[in-house]
C-alpha positions as a Markdown table, in Angstrom:
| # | Residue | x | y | z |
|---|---|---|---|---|
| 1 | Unk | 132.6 | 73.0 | 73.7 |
| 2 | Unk | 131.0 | 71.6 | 76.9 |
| 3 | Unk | 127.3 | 71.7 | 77.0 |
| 4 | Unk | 125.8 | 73.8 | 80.6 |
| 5 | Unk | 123.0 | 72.5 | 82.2 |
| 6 | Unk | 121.3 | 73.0 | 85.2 |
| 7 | Unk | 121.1 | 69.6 | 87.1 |
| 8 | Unk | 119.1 | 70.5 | 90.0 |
| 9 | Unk | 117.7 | 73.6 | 91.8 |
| 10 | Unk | 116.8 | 75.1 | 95.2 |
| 11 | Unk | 114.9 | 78.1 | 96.8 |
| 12 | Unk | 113.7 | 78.9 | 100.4 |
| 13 | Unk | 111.3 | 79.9 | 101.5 |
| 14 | Unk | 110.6 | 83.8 | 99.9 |
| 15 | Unk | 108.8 | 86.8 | 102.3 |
| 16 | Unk | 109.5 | 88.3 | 105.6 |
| 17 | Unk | 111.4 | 85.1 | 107.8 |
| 18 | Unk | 113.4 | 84.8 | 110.8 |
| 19 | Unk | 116.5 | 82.9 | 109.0 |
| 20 | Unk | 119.6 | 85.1 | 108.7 |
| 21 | Unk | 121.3 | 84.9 | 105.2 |
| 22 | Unk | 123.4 | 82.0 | 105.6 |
| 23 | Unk | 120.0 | 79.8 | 107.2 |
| 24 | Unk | 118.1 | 80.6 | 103.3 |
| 25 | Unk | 121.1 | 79.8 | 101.6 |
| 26 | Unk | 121.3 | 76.2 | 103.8 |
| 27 | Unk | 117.5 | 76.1 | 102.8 |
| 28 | Unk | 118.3 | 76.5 | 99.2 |
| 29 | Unk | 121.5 | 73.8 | 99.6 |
| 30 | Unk | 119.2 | 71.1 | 101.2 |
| 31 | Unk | 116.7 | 71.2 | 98.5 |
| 32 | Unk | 118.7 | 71.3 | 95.6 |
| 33 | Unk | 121.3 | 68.8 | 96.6 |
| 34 | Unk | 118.3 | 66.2 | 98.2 |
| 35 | Unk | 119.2 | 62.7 | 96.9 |
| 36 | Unk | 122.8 | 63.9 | 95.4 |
| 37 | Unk | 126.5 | 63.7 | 97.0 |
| 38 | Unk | 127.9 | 65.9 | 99.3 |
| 39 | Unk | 128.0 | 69.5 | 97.4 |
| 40 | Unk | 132.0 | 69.4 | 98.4 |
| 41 | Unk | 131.7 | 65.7 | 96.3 |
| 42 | Unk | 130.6 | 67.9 | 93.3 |
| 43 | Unk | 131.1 | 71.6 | 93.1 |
| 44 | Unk | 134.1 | 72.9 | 91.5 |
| 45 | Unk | 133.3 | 77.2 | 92.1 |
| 46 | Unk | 131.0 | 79.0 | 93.4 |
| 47 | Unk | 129.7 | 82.5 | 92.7 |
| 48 | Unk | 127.1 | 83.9 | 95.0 |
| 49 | Unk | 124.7 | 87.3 | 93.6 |
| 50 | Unk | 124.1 | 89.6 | 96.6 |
| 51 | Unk | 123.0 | 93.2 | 96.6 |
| 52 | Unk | 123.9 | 94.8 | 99.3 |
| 53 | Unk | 126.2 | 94.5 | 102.5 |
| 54 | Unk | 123.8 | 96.5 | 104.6 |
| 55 | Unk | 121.2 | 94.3 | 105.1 |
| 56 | Unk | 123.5 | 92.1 | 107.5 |
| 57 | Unk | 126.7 | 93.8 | 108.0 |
| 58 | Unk | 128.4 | 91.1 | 105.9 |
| 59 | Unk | 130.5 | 90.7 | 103.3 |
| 60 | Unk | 132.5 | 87.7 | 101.8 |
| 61 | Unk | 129.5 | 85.9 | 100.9 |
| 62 | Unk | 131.5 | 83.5 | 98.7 |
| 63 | Unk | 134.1 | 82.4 | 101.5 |
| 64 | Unk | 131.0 | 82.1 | 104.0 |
| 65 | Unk | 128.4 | 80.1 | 101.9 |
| 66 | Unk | 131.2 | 77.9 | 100.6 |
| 67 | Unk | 132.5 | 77.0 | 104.0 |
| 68 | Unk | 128.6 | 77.2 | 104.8 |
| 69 | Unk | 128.3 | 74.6 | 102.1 |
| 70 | Unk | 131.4 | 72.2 | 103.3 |
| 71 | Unk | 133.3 | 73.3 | 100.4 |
| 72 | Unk | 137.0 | 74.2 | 100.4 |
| 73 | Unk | 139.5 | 75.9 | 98.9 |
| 74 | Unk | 137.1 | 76.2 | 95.9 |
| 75 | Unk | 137.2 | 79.5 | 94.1 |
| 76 | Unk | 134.2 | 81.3 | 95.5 |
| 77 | Unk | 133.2 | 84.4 | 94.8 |
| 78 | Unk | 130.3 | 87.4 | 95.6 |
| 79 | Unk | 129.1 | 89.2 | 92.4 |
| 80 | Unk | 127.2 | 92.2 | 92.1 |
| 81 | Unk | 124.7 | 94.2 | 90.0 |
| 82 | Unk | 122.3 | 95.0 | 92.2 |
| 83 | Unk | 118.4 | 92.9 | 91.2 |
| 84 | Unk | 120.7 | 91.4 | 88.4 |
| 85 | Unk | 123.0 | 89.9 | 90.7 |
| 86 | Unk | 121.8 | 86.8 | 90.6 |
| 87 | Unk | 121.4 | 85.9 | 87.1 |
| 88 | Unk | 125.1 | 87.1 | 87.2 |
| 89 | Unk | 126.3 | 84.5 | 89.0 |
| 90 | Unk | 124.6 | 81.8 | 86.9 |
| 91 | Unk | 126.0 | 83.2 | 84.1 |
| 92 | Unk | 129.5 | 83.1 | 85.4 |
| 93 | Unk | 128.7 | 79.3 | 86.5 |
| 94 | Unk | 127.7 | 78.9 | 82.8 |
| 95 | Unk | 130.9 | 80.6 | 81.5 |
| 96 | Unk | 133.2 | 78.1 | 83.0 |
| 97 | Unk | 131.4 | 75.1 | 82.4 |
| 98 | Unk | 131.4 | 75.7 | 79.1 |
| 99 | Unk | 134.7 | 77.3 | 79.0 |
| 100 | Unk | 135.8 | 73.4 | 80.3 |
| 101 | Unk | 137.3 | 75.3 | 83.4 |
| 102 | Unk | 135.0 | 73.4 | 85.7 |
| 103 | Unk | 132.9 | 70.7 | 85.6 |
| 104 | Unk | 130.0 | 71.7 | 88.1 |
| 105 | Unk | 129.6 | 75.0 | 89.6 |
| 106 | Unk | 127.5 | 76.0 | 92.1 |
| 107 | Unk | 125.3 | 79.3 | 91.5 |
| 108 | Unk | 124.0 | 80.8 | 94.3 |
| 109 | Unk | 121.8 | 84.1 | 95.4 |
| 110 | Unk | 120.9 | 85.6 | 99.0 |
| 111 | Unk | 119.0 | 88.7 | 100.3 |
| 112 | Unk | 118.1 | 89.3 | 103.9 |
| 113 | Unk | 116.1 | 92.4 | 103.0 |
| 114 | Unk | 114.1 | 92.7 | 106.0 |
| 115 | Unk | 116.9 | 93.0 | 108.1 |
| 116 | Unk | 117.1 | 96.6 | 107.5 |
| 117 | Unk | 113.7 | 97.4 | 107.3 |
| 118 | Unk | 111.4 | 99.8 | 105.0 |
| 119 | Unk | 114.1 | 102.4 | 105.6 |
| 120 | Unk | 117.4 | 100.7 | 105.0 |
| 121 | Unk | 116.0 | 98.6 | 102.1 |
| 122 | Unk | 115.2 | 101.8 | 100.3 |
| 123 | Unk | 118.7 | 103.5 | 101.0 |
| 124 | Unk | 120.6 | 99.9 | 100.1 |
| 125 | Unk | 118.3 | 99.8 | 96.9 |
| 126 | Unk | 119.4 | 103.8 | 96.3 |
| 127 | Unk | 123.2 | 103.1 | 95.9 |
| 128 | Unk | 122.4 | 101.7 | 92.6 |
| 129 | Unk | 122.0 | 105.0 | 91.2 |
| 130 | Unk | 124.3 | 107.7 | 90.1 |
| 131 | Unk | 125.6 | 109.5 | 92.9 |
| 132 | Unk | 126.3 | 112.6 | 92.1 |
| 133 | Unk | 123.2 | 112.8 | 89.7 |
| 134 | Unk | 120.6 | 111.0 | 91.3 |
| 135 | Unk | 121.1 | 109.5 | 94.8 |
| 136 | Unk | 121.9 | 113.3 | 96.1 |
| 137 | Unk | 118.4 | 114.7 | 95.2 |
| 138 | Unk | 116.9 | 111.8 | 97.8 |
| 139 | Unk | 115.0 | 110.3 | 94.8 |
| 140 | Unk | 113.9 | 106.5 | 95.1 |
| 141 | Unk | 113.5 | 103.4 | 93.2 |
| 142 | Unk | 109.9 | 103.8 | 93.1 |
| 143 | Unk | 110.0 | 107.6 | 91.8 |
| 144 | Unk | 112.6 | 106.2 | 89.2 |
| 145 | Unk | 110.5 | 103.7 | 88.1 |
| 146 | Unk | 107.6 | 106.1 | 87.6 |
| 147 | Unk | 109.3 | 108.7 | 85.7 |
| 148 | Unk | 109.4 | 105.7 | 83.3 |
| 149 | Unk | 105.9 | 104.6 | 83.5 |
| 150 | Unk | 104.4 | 108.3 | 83.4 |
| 151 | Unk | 106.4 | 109.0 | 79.8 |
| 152 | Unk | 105.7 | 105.6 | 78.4 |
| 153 | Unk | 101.5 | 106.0 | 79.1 |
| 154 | Unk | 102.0 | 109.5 | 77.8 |
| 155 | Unk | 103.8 | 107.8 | 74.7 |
| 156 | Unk | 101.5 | 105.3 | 73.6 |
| 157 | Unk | 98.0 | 106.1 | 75.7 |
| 158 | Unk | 98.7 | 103.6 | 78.1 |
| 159 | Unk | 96.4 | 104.1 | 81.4 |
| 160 | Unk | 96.7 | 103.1 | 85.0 |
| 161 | Unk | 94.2 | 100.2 | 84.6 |
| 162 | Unk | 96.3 | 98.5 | 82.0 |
| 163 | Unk | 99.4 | 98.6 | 84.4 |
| 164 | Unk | 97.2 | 96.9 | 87.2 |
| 165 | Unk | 96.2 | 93.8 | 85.1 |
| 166 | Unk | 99.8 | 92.9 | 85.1 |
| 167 | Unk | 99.4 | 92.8 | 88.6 |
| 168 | Unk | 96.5 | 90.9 | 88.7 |
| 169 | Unk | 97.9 | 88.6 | 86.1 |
| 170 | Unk | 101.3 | 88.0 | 88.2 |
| 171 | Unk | 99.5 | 87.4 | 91.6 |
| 172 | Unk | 97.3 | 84.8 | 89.7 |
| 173 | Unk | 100.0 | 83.1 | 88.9 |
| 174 | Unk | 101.5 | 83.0 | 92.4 |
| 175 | Unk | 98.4 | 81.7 | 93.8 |
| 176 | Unk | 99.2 | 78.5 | 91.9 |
| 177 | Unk | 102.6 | 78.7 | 93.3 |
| 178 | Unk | 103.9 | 77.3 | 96.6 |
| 179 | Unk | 107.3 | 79.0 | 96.3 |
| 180 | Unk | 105.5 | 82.6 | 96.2 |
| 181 | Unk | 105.7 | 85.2 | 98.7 |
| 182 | Unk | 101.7 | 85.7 | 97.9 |
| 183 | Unk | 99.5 | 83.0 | 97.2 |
| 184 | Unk | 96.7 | 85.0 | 97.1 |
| 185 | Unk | 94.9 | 86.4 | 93.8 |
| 186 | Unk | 94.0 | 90.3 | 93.5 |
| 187 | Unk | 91.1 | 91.7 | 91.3 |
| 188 | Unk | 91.6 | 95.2 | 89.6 |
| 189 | Unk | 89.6 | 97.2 | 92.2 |
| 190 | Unk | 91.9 | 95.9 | 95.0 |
| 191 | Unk | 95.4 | 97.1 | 92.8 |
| 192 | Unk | 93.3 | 100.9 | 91.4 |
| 193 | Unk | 92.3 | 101.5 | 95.3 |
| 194 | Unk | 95.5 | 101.1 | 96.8 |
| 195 | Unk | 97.5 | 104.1 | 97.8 |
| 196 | Unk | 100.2 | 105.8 | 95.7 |
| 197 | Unk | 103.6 | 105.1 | 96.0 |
| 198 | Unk | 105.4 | 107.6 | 93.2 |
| 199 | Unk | 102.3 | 108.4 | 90.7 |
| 200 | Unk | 101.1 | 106.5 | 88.5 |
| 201 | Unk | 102.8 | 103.5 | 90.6 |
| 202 | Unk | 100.1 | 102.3 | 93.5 |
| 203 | Unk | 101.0 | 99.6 | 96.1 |
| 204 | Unk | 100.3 | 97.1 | 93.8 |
| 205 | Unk | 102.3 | 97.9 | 91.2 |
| 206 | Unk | 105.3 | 97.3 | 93.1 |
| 207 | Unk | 107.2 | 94.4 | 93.9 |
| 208 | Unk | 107.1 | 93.3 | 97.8 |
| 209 | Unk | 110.7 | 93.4 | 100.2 |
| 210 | Unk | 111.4 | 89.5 | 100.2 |
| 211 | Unk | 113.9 | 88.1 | 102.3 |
| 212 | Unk | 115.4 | 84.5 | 100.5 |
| 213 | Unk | 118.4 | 82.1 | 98.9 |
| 214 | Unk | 118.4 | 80.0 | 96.3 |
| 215 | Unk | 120.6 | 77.6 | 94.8 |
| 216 | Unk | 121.4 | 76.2 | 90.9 |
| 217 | Unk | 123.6 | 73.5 | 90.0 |
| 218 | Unk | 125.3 | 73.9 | 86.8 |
| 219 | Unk | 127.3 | 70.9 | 85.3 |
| 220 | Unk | 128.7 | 69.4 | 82.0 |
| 221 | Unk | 127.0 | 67.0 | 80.3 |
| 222 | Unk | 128.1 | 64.0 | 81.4 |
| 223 | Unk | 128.6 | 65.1 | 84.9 |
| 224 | Unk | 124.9 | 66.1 | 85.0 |
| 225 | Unk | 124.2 | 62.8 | 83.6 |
| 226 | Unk | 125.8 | 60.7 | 86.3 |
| 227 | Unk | 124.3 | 63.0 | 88.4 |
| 228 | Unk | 120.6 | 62.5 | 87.5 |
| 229 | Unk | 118.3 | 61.6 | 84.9 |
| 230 | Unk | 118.9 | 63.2 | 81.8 |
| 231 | Unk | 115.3 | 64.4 | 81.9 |
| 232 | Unk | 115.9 | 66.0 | 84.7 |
| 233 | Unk | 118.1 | 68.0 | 83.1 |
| 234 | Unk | 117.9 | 71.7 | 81.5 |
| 235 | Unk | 120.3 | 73.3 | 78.7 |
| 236 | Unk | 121.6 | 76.6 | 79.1 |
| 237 | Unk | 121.9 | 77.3 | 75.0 |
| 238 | Unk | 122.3 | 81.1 | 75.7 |
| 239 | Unk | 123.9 | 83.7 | 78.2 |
| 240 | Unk | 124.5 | 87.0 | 77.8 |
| 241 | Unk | 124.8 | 91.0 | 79.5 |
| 242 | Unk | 124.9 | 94.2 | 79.0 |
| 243 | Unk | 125.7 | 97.6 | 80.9 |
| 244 | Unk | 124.3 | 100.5 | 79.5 |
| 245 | Unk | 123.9 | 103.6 | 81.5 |
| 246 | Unk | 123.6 | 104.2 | 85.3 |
| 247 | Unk | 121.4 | 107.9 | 85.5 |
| 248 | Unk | 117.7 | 107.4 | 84.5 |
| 249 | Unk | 117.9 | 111.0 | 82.4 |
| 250 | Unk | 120.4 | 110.1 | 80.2 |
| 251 | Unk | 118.9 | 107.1 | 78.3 |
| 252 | Unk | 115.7 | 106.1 | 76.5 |
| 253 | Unk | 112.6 | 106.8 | 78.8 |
| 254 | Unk | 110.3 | 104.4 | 76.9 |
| 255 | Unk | 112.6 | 101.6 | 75.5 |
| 256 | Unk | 115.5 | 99.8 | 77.3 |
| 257 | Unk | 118.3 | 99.5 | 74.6 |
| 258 | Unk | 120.8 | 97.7 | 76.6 |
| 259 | Unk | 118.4 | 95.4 | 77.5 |
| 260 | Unk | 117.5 | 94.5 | 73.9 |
| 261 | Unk | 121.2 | 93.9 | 73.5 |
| 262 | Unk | 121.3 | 91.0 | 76.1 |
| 263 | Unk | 118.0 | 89.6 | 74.7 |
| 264 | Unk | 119.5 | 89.3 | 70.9 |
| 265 | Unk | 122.9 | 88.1 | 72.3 |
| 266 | Unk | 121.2 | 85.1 | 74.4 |
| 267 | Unk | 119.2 | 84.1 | 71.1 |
| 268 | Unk | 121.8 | 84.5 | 68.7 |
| 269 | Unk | 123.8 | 82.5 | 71.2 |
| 270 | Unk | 120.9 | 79.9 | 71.1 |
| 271 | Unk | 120.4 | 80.0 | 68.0 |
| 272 | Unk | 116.8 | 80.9 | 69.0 |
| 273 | Unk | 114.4 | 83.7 | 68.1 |
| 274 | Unk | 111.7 | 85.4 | 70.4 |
| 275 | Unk | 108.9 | 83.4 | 68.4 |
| 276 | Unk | 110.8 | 80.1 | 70.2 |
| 277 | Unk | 110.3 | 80.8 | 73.8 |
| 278 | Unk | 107.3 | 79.0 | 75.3 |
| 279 | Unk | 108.1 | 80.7 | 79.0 |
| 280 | Unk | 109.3 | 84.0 | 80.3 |
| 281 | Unk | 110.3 | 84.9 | 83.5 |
| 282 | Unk | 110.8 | 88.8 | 83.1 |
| 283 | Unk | 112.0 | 91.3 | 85.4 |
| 284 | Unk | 108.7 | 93.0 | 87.3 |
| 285 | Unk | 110.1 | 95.2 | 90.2 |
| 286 | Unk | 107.2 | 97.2 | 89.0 |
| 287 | Unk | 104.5 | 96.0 | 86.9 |
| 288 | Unk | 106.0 | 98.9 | 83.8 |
| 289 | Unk | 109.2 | 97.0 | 84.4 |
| 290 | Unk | 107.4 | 93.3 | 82.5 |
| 291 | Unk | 105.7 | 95.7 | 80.0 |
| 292 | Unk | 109.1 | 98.0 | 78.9 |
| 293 | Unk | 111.0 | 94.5 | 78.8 |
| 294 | Unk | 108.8 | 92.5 | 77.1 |
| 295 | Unk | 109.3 | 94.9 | 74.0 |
| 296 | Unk | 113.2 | 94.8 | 74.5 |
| 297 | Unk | 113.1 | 91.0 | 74.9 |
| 298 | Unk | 111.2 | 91.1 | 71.2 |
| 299 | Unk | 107.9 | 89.6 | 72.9 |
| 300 | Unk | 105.9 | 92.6 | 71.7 |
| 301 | Unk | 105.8 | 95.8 | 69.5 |
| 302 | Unk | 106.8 | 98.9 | 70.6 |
| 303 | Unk | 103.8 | 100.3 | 73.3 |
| 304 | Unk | 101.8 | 97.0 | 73.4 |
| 305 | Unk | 104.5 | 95.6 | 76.3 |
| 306 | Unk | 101.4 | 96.1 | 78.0 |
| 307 | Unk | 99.4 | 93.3 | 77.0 |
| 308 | Unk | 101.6 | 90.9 | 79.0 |
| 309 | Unk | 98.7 | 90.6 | 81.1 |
| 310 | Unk | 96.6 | 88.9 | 78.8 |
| 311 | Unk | 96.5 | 85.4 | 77.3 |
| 312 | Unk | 98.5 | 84.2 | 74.0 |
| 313 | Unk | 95.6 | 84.5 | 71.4 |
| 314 | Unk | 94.4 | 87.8 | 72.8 |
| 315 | Unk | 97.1 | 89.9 | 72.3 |
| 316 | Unk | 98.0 | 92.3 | 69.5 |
| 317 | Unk | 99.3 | 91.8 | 66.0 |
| 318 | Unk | 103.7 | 91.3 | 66.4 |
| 319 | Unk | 103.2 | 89.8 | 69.9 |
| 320 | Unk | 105.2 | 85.9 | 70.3 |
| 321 | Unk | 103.1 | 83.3 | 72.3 |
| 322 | Unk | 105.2 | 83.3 | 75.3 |
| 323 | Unk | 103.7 | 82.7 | 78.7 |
| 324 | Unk | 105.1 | 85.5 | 81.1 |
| 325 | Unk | 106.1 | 85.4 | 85.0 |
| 326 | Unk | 104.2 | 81.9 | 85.5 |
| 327 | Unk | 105.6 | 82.3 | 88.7 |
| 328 | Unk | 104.2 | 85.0 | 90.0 |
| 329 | Unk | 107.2 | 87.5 | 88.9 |
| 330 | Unk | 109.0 | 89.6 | 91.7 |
| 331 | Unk | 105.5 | 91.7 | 92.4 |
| 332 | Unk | 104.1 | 88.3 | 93.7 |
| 333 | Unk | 106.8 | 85.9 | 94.0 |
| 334 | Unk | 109.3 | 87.9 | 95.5 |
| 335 | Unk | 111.6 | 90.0 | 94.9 |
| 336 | Unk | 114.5 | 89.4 | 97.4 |
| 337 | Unk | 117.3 | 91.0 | 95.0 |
| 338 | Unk | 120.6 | 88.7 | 95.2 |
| 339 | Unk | 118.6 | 85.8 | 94.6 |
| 340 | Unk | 115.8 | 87.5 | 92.2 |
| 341 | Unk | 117.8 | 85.8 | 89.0 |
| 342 | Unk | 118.1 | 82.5 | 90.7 |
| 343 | Unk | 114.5 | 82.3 | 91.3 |
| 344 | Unk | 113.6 | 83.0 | 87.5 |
| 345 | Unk | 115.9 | 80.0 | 87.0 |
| 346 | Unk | 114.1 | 77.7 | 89.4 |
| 347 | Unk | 110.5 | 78.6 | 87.7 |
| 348 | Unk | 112.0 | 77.9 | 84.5 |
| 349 | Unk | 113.8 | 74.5 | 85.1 |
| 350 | Unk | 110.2 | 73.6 | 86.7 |
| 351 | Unk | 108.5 | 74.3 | 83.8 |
| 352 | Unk | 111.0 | 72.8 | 81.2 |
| 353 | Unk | 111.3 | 69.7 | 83.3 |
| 354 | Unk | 107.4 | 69.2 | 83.9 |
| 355 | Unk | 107.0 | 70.4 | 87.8 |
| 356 | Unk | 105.2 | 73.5 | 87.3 |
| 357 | Unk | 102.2 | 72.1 | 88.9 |
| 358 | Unk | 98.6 | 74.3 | 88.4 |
| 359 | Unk | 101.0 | 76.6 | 86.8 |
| 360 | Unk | 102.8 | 74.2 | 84.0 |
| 361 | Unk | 102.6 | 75.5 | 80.4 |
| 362 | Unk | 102.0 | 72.4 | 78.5 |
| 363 | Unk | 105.1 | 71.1 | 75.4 |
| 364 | Unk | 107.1 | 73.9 | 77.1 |
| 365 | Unk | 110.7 | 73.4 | 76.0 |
| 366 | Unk | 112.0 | 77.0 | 75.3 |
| 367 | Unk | 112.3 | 79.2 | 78.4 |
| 368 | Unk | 113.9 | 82.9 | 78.4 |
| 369 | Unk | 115.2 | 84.4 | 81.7 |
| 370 | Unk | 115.5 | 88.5 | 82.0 |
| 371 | Unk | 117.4 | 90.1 | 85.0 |
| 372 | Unk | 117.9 | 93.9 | 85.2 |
| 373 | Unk | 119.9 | 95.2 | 87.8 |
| 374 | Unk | 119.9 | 99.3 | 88.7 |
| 375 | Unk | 116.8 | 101.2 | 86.9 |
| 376 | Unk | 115.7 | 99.2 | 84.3 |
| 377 | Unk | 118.7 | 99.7 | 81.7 |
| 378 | Unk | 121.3 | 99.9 | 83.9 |
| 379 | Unk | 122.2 | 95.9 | 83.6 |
| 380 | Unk | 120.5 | 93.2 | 82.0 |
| 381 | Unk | 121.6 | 89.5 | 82.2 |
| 382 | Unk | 119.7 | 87.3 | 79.9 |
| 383 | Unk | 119.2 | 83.2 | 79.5 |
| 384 | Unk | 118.0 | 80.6 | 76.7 |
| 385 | Unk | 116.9 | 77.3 | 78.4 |
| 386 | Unk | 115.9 | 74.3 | 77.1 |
| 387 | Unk | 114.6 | 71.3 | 77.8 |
């Protein structure tokens, strides 16, 4: 069976910008293509991960970006699961490489999120919840997400304080990161004074509108060999998914189940464990997102999720070593949604290939990528990569 890896990788800038979608994706193209052929030289398919058609009043993302990208009559396709999008199309890219029905594929992720505004970003972001049980009673992802966080610190005597050191943590990280929508670090007074958003969630506990594309090169062995060093090439030893449920009331408040399904399917996969990974990038749309996920991802015990914020060494008893969100995660990176999962993959390929700069975790050679798409069990796309 043909061995995926990701040859080379590319993301624009990420934050409020004047580019339309098309312009970040060129960005993306330029950087991860610089000093290979011609992408219509190379790529075989391409899958693009895009949210949501509102933003731009487009659709057909995979016809535009490949004719965008000089490619054609290349199968090209858009997929969706809303934040998970994304890492949906690199799995997809993954799945035929190693299915031998391509040789290269080209995995790509766009959001123009601030072409809608505060107001249209919420109501794009709101069709990913049950209709007739959720979107109709005008609740948001922010309420959603703390209906979560208020029965998970009622569960295990978590308080508002512990949720804003993940914050602090992740916007530490981004400081030492030149891809991140804020390179700025935040102390814990700064994240407990500002204003609520849905109680217990504060401004600071939630991820930022990002407008950005990226861009990952996946290819068979030998192909990514002729194409570059093979040092500067990353593994994909696991990929895997799973839909649970759409409507928030009808699953497991404190623990994501379906989410702890993708982890153990990208490990078995791997032939990894949890105690393997040396980096993390882990969904944070809202700082109880990296907590909740970290558990399902078998990182941590059941209510200690929260000590993602600190250090390996200083954790709890049953926690792995793992560094989590080097990058910054979505609160500080970015979180512009189609290309959410792409940009976990360009953090990881950085760090497994020794370009992680300030933010490099030294003999890193394990990374993990989780993805959730919807409310936090709704769909979860999962990676093992290594170097």
């Amino acid at each position: 069976m043909p061995e995926p890896r990701i040859v080379s990788v590319g993301l624009s800038p990420v934050g409020r910008t004047d580019l339309t979608g098309r312009d970040l994706f060129s960005a993306a193209l330029a950087e991860a293509f610089e000093g290979l052929p011609d992408p219509a030289e190379v790529v075989e398919a391409l899958y693009v991960g895009n949210q949501s058609e509102r933003y731009e009043h487009q659709i057909m993302y995979g016809t535009l970006l490949a004719e965008w990208a000089g490619l054609r009559d290349v199968p090209a396709e858009r997929v969706e699961g809303c934040a998970a999008a994304g890492a949906m199309a690199l799995r997809r890219a993954v799945e035929d490489v190693r299915a031998g029905r391509h040789d290269a594929v080209l995995a790509a992720g766009v959001e123009k999120m601030t072409a809608g505004g505060t107001g249209g970003a919420t109501d794009s972001l709101s069709a990913a919840f049950d209709r007739a049980l959720e979107q109709r009673s005008g609740i948001t992802a922010p309420s959603q997400y703390a209906l979560l966080a208020c029965r998970y610190m009622h569960e295990y005597d978590v308080t508002e304080r512990d949720l804003a050191e993940i914050a602090v943590k992740n916007h530490a990280n981004a400081a030492n990161n030149p891809r991140a929508q804020f390179q700025q670090a935040i102390d814990l007074d700064t994240v407990l004074g500002s204003d609520y958003v849905a109680p217990p969630l504060k401004l600071f506990d939630c991820a930022p509108v990002s407008d950005a594309g990226a861009a990952v090169l996946v290819a068979e062995e030998s192909v990514a060999a002729d194409l570059v060093g093979t040092d500067e090439t990353v593994a994909v030893t696991g990929a895997a998914s799973a839909a649970h449920n759409l409507a928030v009331a009808e699953r497991n408040l404190t623990f994501p189940e379906g989410a702890a399904v993708a982890a153990e399917r990208a490990f078995e996969q791997a032939g990894r464990t949890p105690g393997d990974v040396d980096v993390a990038e882990v969904h944070d749309a809202f700082t109880i997102c990296e907590a909740m996920l970290s558990e399902a991802a078998g990182f941590a015990p059941r209510g200690r999720g929260i000590e993602c914020a600190r250090p390996p060494g200083e954790r709890s008893e049953g926690w792995t070593d793992v560094h989590i969100s080097t990058s910054g995660g979505l609160k500080a990176r970015g979180h512009p949604i189609g290309a959410t999962g792409l940009a976990q993959a360009v953090e990881a390929y950085e760090q497994l290939t020794g370009r992680a700069g300030d933010r490099q975790v030294e003999g890193a050679d394990t990374a993990f990528l989780l993805n959730e798409g919807g409310v936090a069990d709704a769909v979860t796309v999962t990676h093992v990569l290594e170097a």
